[in-house]
Structure formats: C-alpha cells, structure tokens
C-alpha positions in Angstrom: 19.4 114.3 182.8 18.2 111.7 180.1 20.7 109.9 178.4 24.2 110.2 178.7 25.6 112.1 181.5 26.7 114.8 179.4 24.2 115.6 176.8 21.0 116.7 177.0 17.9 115.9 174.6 15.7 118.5 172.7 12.4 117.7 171.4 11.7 120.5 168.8 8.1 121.3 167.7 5.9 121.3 165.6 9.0 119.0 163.2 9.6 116.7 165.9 13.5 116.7 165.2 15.2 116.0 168.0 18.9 116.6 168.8 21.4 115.5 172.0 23.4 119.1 172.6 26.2 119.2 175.1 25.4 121.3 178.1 25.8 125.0 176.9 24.7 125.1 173.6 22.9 128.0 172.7 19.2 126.9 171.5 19.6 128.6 168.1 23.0 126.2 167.3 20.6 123.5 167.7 17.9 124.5 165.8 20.4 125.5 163.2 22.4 121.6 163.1 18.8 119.8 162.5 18.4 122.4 159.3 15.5 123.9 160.5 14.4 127.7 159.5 14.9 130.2 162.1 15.7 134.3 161.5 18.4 136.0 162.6 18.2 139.0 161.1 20.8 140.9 164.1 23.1 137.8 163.7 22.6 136.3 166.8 22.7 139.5 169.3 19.6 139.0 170.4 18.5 142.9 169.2 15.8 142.2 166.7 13.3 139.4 168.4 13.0 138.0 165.5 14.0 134.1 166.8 11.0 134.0 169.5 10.0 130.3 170.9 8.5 128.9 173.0 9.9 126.5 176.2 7.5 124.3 176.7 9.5 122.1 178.9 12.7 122.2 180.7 15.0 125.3 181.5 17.3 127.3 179.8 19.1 130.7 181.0 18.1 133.2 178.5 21.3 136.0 178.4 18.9 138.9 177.3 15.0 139.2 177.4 15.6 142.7 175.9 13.3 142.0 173.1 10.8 140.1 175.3 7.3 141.3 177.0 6.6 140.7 180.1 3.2 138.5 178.5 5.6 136.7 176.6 8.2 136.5 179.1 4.6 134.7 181.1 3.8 132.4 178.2 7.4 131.1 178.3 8.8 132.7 175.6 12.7 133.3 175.1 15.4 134.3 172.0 16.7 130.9 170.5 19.8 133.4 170.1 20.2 134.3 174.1 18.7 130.8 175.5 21.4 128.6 176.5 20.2 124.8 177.5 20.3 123.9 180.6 18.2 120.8 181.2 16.6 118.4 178.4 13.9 121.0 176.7 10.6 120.5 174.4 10.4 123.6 172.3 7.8 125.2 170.1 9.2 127.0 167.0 6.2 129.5 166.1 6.4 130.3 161.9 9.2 132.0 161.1 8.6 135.8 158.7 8.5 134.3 155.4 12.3 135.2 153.8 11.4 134.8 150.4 14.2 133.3 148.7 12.9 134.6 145.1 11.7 137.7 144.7 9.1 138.5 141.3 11.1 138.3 138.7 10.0 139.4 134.9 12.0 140.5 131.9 11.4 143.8 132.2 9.2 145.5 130.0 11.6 148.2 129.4 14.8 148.0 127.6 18.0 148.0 129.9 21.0 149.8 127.5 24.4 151.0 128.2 24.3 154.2 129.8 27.5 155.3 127.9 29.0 154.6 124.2 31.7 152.5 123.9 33.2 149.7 121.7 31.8 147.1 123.3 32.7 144.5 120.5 35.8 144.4 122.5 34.9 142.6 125.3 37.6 139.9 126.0 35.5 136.8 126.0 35.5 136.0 121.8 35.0 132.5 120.1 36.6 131.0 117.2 35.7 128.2 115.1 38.2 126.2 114.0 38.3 123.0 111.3 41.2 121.2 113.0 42.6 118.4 110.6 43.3 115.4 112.4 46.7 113.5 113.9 48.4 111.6 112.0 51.6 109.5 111.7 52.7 111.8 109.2 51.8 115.1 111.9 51.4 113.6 115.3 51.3 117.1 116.7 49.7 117.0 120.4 46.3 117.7 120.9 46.7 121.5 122.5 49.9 122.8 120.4 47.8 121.0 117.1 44.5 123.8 118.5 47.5 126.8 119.2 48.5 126.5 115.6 45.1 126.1 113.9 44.0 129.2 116.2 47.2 131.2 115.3 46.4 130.2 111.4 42.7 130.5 111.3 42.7 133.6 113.0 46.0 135.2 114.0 45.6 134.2 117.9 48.8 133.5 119.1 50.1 132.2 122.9 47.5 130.4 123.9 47.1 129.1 127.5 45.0 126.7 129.1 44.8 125.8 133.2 44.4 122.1 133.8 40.6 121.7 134.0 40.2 122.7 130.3 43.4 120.6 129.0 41.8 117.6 130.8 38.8 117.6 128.6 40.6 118.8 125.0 41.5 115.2 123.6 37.9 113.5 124.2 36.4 116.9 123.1 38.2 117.5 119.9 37.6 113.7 118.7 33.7 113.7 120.0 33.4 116.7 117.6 35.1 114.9 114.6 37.6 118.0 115.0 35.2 120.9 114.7 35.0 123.0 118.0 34.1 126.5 118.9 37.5 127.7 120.9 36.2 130.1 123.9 39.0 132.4 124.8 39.0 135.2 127.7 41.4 137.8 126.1 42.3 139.2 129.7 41.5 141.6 132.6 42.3 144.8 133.4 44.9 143.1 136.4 46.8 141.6 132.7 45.5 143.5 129.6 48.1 142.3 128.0 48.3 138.2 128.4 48.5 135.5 126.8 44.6 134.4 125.8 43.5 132.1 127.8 41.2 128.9 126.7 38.6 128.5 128.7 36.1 126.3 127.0 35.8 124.4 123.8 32.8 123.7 122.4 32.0 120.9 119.9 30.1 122.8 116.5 29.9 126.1 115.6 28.9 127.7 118.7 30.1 131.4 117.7 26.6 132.5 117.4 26.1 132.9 121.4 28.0 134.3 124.0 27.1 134.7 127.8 27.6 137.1 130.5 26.2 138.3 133.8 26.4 141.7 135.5 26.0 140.7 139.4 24.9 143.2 142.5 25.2 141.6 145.9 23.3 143.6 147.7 23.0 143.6 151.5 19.3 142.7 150.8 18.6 141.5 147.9 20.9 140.1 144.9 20.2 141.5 141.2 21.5 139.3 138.0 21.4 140.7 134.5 22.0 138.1 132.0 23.6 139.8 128.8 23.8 138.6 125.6 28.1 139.4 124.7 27.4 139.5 121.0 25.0 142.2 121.2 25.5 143.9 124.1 21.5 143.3 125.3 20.3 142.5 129.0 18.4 139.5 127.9 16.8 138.8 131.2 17.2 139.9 135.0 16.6 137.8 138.0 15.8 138.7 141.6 16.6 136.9 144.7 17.0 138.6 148.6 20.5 137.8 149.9 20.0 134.2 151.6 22.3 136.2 154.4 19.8 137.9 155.9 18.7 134.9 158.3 22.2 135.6 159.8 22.0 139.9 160.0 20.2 142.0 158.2 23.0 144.9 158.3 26.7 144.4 157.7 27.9 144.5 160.9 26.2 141.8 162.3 27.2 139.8 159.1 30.6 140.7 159.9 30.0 139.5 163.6 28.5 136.5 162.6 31.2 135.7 160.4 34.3 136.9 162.8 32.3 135.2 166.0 30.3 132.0 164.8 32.4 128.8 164.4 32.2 128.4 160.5 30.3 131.5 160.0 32.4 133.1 157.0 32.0 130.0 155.4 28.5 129.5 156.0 28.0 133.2 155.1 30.1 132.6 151.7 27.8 129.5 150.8 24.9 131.6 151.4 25.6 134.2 148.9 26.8 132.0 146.3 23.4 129.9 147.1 21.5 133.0 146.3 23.5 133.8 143.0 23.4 130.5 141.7 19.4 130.7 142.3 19.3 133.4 140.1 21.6 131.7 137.7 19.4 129.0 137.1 16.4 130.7 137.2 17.5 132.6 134.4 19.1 129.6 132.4 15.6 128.0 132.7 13.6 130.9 131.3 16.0 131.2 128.7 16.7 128.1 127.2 21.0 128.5 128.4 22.7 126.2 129.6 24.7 127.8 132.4 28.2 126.0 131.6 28.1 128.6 128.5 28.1 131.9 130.5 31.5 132.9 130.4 32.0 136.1 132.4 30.9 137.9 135.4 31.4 140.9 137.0 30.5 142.0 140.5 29.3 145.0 142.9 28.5 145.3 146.0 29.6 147.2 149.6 33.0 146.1 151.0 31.7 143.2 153.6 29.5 142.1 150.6 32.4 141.4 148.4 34.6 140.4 151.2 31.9 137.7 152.4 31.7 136.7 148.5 35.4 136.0 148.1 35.6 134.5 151.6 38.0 137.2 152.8 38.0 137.9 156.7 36.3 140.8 157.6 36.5 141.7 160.9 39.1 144.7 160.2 36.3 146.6 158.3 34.5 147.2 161.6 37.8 147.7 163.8 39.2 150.8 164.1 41.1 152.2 161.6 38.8 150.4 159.4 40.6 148.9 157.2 39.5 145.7 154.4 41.6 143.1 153.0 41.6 144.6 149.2 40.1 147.2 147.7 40.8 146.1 144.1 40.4 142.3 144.4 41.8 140.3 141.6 39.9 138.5 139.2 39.4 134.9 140.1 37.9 131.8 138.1 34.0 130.8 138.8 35.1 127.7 139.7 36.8 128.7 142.9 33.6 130.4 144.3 31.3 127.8 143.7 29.6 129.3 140.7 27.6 127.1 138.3 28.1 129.0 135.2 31.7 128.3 133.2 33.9 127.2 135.9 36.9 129.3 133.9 34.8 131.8 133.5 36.6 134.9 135.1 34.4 136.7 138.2 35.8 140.4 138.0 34.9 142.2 140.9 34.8 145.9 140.8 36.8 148.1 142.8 36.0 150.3 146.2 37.7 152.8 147.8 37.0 152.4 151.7 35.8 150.2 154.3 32.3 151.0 153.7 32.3 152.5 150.2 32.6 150.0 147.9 32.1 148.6 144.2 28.5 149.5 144.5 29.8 152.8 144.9 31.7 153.0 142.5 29.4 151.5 139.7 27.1 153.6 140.7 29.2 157.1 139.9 30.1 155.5 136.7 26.2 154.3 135.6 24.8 157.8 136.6 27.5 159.9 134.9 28.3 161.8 137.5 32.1 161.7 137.0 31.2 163.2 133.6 29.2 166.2 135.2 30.5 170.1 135.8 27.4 170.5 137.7 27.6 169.5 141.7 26.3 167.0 142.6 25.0 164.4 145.0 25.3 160.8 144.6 23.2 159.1 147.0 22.8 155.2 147.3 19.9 154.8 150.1 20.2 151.4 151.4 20.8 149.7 155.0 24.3 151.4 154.7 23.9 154.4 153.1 26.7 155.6 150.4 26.9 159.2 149.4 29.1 161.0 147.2 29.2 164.4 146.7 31.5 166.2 143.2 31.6 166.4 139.6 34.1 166.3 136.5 36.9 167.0 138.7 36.2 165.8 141.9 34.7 162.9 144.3 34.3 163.1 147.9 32.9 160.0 149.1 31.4 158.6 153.3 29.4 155.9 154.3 26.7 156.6 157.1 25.8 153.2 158.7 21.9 154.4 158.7 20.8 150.8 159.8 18.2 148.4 158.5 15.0 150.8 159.8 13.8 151.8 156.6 14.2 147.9 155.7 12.2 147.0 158.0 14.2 145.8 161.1 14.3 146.9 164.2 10.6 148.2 163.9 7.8 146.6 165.6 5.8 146.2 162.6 8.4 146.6 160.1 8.6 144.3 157.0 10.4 144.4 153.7 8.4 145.5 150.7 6.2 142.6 149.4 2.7 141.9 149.3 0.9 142.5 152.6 3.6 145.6 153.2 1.9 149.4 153.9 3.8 151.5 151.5 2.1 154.6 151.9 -0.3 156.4 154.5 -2.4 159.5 154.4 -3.9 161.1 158.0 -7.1 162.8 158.9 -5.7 166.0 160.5 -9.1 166.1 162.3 -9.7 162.8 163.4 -6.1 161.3 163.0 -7.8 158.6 161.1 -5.2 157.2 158.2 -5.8 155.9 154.8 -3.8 153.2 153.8 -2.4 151.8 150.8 -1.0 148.2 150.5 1.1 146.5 148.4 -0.9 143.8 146.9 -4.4 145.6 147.4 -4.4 142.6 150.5 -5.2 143.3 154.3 -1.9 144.6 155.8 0.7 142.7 157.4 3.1 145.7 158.5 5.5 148.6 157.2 7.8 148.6 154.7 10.7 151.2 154.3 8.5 153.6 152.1 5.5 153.3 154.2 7.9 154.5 157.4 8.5 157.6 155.3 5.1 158.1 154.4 3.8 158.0 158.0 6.5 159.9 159.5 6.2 162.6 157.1 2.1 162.5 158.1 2.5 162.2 161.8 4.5 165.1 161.9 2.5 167.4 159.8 -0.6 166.4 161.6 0.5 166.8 164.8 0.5 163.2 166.3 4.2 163.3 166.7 5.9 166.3 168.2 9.7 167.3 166.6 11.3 165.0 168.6 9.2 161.7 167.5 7.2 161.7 170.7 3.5 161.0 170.4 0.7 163.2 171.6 -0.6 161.5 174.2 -3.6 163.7 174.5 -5.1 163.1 171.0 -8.8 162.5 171.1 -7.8 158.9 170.1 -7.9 155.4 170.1 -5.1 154.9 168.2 -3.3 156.5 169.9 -2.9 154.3 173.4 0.3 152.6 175.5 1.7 149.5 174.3 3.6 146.6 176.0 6.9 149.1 174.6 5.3 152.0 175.4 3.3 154.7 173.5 2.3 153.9 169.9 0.4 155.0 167.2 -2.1 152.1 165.5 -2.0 151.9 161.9 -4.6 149.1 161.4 -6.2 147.1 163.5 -5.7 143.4 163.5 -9.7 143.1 162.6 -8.2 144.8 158.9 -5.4 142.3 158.9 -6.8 139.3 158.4 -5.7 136.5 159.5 -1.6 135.0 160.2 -0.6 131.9 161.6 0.2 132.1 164.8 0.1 128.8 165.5 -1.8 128.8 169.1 0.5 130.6 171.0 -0.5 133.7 171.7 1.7 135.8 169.7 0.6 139.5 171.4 -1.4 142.1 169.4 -1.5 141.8 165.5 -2.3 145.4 165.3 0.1 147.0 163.0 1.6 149.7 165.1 4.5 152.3 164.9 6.0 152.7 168.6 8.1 155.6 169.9 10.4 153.1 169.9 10.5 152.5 166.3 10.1 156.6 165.3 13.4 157.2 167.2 15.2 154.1 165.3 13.8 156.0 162.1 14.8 159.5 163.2 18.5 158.1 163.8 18.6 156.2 160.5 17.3 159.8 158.5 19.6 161.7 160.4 22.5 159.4 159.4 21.9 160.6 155.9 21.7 164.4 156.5 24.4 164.6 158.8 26.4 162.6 155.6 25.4 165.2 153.1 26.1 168.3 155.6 30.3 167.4 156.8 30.4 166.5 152.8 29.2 169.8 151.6 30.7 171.7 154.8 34.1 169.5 154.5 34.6 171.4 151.1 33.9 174.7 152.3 30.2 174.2 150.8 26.4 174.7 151.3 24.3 172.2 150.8 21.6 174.4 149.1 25.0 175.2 146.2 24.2 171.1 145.1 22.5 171.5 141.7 21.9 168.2 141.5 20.6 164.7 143.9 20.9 161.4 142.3 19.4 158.7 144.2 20.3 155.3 143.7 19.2 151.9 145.0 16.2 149.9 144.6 14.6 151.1 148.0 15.6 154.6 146.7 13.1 154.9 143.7 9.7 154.2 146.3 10.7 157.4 147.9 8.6 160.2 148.2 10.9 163.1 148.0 8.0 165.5 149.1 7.5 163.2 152.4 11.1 162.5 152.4 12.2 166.6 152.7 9.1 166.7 155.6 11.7 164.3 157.9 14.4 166.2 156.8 15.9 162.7 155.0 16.4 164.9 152.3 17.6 168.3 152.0 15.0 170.7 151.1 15.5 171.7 147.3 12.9 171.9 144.2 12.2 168.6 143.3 13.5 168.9 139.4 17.1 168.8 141.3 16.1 165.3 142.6 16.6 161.4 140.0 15.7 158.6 140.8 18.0 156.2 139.0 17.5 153.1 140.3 19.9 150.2 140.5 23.2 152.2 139.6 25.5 149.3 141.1 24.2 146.5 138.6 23.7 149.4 135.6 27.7 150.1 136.3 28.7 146.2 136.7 27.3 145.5 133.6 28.5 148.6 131.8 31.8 147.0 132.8 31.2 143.9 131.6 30.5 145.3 128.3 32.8 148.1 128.1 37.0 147.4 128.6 36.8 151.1 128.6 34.3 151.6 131.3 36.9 148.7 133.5 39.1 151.1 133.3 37.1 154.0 133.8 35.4 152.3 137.3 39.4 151.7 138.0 39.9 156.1 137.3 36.6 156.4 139.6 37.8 154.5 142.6 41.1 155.8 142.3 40.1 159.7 141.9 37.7 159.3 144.7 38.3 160.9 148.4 37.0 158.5 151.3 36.2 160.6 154.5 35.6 158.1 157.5 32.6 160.0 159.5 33.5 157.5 162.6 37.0 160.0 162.3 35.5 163.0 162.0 34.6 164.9 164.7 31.8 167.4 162.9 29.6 164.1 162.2 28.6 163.7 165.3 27.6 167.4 166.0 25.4 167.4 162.8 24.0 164.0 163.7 22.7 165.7 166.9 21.3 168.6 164.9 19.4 165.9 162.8 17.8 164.2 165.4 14.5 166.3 165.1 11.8 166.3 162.6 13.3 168.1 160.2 16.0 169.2 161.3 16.8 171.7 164.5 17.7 174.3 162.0 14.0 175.3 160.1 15.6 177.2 158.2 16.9 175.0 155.9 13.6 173.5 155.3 11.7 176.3 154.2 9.0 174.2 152.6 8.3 172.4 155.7 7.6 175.6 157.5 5.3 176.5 154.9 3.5 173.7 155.4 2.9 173.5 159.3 1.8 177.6 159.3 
C-alpha cells in the first residue's frame, strides 16, 4: 500500500483525478467525491449495469457480477456500485449514456388554456401601486405601518404582514424609489384563506402590469414547468428538463433507498430536483425577458416520494409496510426554504395525494381531465414508471398504484433508452422472413429502444410468431436474428453495421447490435401486467367488469406515444373500441396550473383527494392472482381480447 498506511490511491481515467479512499470504499463513492459523471439509474443496487468500468490495475471485491458477462467479467470489468477497493486501483470510466439535463424545449405551437371556467382574477398574488408621501417631523410614521396605511387607504387592504426578509429591504426600497413602489401581496392559501395579506415583495415603479407564476410536475423522469402570465391567465412558455435524479434510480424505490441508505442521500436527492427546477426556471426567464425574483407563486405535482424528496421529508415509510408517508396535504412553504430562485416569499403550494403511491400527480390529473365531473365510468390512467389508475365518475373515485417499473422507460432492458434521437419508437415485421422495418426518432441510425418502440415490437413479435404467449422466442425461425446471446436467446433489431458508430472508447464494450433478450420481454410482460392486473381488482373490487368502462383516459407524457392497437395486442390495455380510449397528455402539470389559476379548482383538487378511495394492491390478496393471469401475451383469458384473436386466426 502507497501512502499512508491506511488509505489507498485511485488513479481514475481518462480525467486523471485521483483520490486517497480509506480501505472499503465502494468505487462509485469515489467516483462520486471527485464530481465525476457516473449512472446509477437502480441507485446503487447494482441491478441495472449501468456503472460498468474497467480495473485496469489493482483489486477490488466486486459484491455482485449479476449484470456482468463472462467477456466482460475477462476484460476486467466490474459495477463501480458493487466494487469495493481493496488495494490502490487505476480505473477506466467508459462514457457514461448521455442524461440529458435539457430536454427540447419550444413554446408550443398550440395554445395551453384552462381546462375548466373559473374566476381566475382571484388568484391571491395581486399588486398595488402606491404614492407613499414621505416622513416627516410633522408624521414620522415608521416605514412599514406608513406602507399599511397608504395600502389600507389606496386600496382598502387592511392587516398587512411582512416576515423578516421583506421588512429588511422596505426602508432602502421605499427611498430608492422616491416613494413610489408596486406592493406584491400573496392574499393566502387554502391552509389560511382567511389571513392577514402578506407582503412579499415591493417593487420600485409601477410594476402592476406583470405578474408571474409557475405550474410545476416533478416527474419521476422528467420535470415540466409552465410559466403563466397571473394577469391573464396564459401559459406563456414551458420548459423541459429530465429529473437530475435519475443518476441515483430511475424508479422510486431505489430513490427512496438511496435517500434512506446513502450518507447524505436525501439531501443530495433534494438538491438534485431543485437543480433541475431551477434549470427550467432560468431557461425560461432567459427566453422571456423575466427576471425570476418576479415570479411569485408555484404550485406542485408529483407522486408521493417525488414531493417528499422535494420538501426533504424522509421517505423510507412509503416503501415499509403499512405504507405510510409523512403528509399527504403538505403545507405551503416559502421558495426561499427550498432553494428556489424565483421570489424567495413566493409561496410553493404543493398539491394534495391520497396514498403512499398515489399522489398530487394523481390528483391533478382527475381534476385536468374532468373526470370527477363525469356520470360516465371511467378510467383514469397515468402510464409512467409507477403507474397510477383511477377508476369512477361524478360520484365516485377508486384509486391504486401498480409499481410497473422503469421497462417501458427504458431500464432494465438490454437495449433500452429513453425517447430521444437515436431511440426505435416503432417496428414493423416481415411475417415471412421476420425481417423488421424500423422507424427512428431523429431519422438517425439507431442507438436502442425506447418505451414505445417496446410496445411496438412486442405487439409484432407476438403476432408474427417470433415470441410464443409466454415471451419466449422461437428458436427454430429460419433466422439470423434470431441467435443466443451472452444473456441468452434474443431477437436482433439492427445490426451494429445500421448503427453507426458510439464511443466506446477502446474497450471492448460487447455487441452494439440493438437486441431485445428474453430477458428483457419478461421485464416488459411483468411491467404490462402490472397495469392490467390494476384495472381488473379496480373494476372487480366494485363488483364490475372491465368491458362496463365507457371511457379510458390516458395520462402522462410517455402515455400519448402509445399505440392503443399494439398496446391491446400485449394485453397493456383492455381490449375495447378505440373511440373509448384519450390521450390527454400531461394531466398532472394541466391540473397544477389549473390550481394555480383557479382558488376554486385548490379547493376542488382538496374535494378530489379527499373523495378519493386508496386500495393498496401490496394488501390485497386478488392482485396477485390477476397478475399471474397477466403474465401472457394477452392475457391467459382470450376471451377478453377478442380482437387479438381475430388477428392471429
């Protein structure tokens, strides 16, 4: 051992950072305390290979190889997650997937309105201006009660309050501004409809002719930001970014492991997500000319651990029996205690779930689509790593959660990617000569699968016969694509002469072939049937059938790519004429900012959680017998998927 007695140095390529670790460490801590990029999509349980390197010298005991084959095992390959240092080590970081922090981000060509009427001139953010005269020895009035009375004269607001941030700034404000200031006051919340207004910015001028606000989804994934103009109720702008999370777990339960296990984790993970808001923030205060100190309100949805991970509550009880969060209503709180670079009084409002795993995304989403205005049944569906569904109407809302996984997002699967450019987002095959056609997003050689691809060439291995029901490949095709892998059989989508080429870096990354495995068409097949079984103990918990659902709303950015015809051919979908089916998009950042703009809608999203029935699946013992049922292509019960039958004669 180099150095001290204790410590042991590691030479880290191709940055040349080096780092002395204590004897122990687990490689990915190192890589992680020089600031260098590495995945960890499964938070650090060593399921998803994403953190391959390479040790080039020295030892280290690696805890799993799971995720390893035996040519990599060869080359010298291990998990950064699972290799603990043993010895001084040089080690070769291959490039890291690309997680890219900013998605595209346009204003969008088509309008974004309310989905509802309401009197959204009431929102509780309002500015006054005010001609203040100045002190004198004659009316030496202080500085705040001198602003009460103007505002209570001016303009009949009375009982003003102020925290100390604001106060500290009032005197130099008020005299910079030769005693004409805009007075931005938040009215209240829905926790005290009835306080006292609260100051929580002055402005020097007249600045009563803008106002600021910003509906926010955290989304396991990716984060959406609307920016909304307050005086006219308009989405101005929206703004993109994937959740800065992910390199940490790409599902909630590992985030929630990685929070709960990794010293500092919550904190990190809290930093993360604000990181990724902020991004959007400013990318949106650029593009439009705002400063961001003038956005004055926010208001949040997202899943439970999202929320919980925001506010930097623990969340380990969400994933421990009985499942139970922190808060299901949180309390408004003050941008300035998150982090937030907008108004840092600016309240943050996050919306309200009603279970450990159906939360304010939820909940927005009923209220966006309408559904809780409906007689007809329906289906509320919010397809996403953990998949939300909702089943009622008018006078009911039965609500689960079934954790589907992060499959149809692209982990977990060999070849799996999320949808940018170089993704295959949908396939075609040659019955005859199980040849497929491609099409790529980007029009550029492909780089792997994304979630609606998976669909897609499910659907078309099944109906041409290179997968049997229960996801196992034909071995006997007339072939080459079809062939066994270093995981066993698989099925080649394109061959790594149609890829072009991807740094590898000279290390002998394996076969570039984008492939599905049997592997990967089981993860799917488990991830589809999470869904179904969902929609079937709903249905079946009221004593209905799903064929009696008059309508399917599908929610969700990933859910508007779906094909519902390939979709029902997987049996991810229940089998129904496709008028029955919506695509609605984003419900959870429609419903925050219907929210934002609407004190009626608050307290509508408030009704909604409230009204709402949570059935926890893990507690219900019929789950896991439809589950079972699910786990074949459909479903084991044809019958139910009449269509499909048609189509395979």
């Amino acid at each position: 051992m180099n150095g001290s007695e204790n410590r042991y140095h590691i030479t880290l390529k191709p940055s040349g950072d080096r780092i002395e670790v204590v004897p122990g460490t687990l490689l990915s801590d190192a890589i992680d305390e020089v600031g260098l990029e590495l995945n960890l999509p499964c938070g650090g349980q060593g399921r998803c290979g994403r953190c391959k390197v390479v040790i080039e010298e020295g030892q280290v005991k690696r805890r799993s190889t799971s995720r390893l084959s035996r040519t990599e095992l060869e080359q010298g390959y291990a998990l950064a997650c699972q290799a603990v240092v043993q010895s001084d080590l040089a080690v070769f970081i291959p490039p890291q997937e690309v997680i890219l922090r900013a998605l595209p981000s346009e204003k969008e060509a088509e309008v974004i309105t309310l989905p509802v009427e309401c009197d959204w001139r009431r929102i509780p953010v309002r500015s006054f201006f005010l001609e203040i005269e100045p002190p004198s020895l004659a009316d030496n009035t202080t500085d705040f009660e001198r602003l009460q009375r103007e505002l209570a004269r001016q303009h009949g607001i009375r009982g003003l309050m102020a925290d100390l941030p604001v106060i500290k700034k009032l005197s130099r404000t008020l005299r910079d501004a030769n005693w004409r200031v805009t007075a931005i006051l938040d009215m209240g919340t829905w926790a005290s409809p009835d306080g006292p207004p609260r100051l929580i910015d002055l402005r020097s001028g007249d600045r009563t002719a803008s106002s600021w606000g910003l509906a926010v989804d955290i989304g396991t994934t990716s984060n959406v930001v609307y920016l909304v103009d307050l005086l006219t109720s308009q989405v101005v702008d929206t703004a993109l970014e994937y959740n800065a999370q992910i390199s940490c777990g790409e599902d909630i339960i590992s985030r929630i492991i990685y929070a709960t296990k990794q010293e500092g984790g919550l904190d990190h993970l809290q930093r993360l997500v604000v990181q990724t808001i902020n991004g959007c923030i400013e990318e949106l205060a650029d593009r439009n000319g705002i400063d961001p100190a003038e956005m004055d309100r926010m208001t949040v949805a997202g899943n439970p651990t999202m929320i919980h991970l925001l506010l930097g509550l623990w969340p380990e009880s969400i994933r421990l029996e009985p499942y139970v969060p922190a808060i299901n209503h949180p309390l408004p709180v003050k941008a300035r205690e998150l982090g937030l670079h907008v108004n840092p009084e600016a309240t943050v409002d996050c919306l309200p779930g009603v279970g450990a795993y159906v939360g304010a995304d939820t909940t927005a989403g009923v209220l966006s689509s309408l559904m809780y205005q409906t007689e007809e049944l329906t289906l509320f569906i919010d397809v996403g790593t953990n998949g939300e569904i909702v089943l009622g109407n008018n006078d009911w809302l039965l609500s689960c959660a079934c954790s589907a996984g992060p499959a149809f997002e692209g982990a977990g699967v060999h070849s799996g990617m999320r949808a940018t450019i170089g993704a295959i987002e949908e396939v075609w095959i040659n019955s005859q000569t199980c040849e497929p056609t491609i099409r790529v997003i980007g029009d550029v050689p492909p780089r792997g699968i994304c979630g609606s691809g998976m669909i897609s060439l499910l659907a078309e291995m099944f109906i041409t016969g290179v997968i049997d029901k229960g996801g196992k490949i034909n071995r006997s095709l007339d072939t080459p694509r079809v062939r066994i892998g270093e995981h066993g059989p698989e099925y080649v989508v394109a061959w790594a002469e149609s890829k072009g080429a991807r740094e590898q870096g000279s290390r002998g990354a394996g076969s570039l072939d984008v492939v599905i495995t049997e592997v990967d068409i089981a993860n799917l097949i488990r991830a589809k049937a999470a869904f179904y079984a969902g929609f079937s103990v709903l249905t079946r918990s009221v004593g209905l059938e799903l064929a009696e659902v008059e309508q399917v709303l599908i929610g969700g950015a990933f859910g508007k790519y779906i094909n519902v015809e390939k979709a029902i051919q997987i049996g991810l979908l229940p089998d129904m004429p496709w008028e029955r089916f919506k695509f609605l998009g984003n419900t959870s950042v429609l419903g925050a900012y219907t929210a934002l703009m609407c004190p009626d809608m608050r307290q509508q999203v408030m009704d909604i959680a409230s009204k709402m029935t949570y059935l926890e699946l893990s507690a219900d013992n019929t789950f896991m017998d439809e589950f079972t049922k699910a786990l074949f292509l459909p479903h084991t019960d044809l019958a139910s998927f009449p269509s499909v039958v048609r189509l395979l004669g």
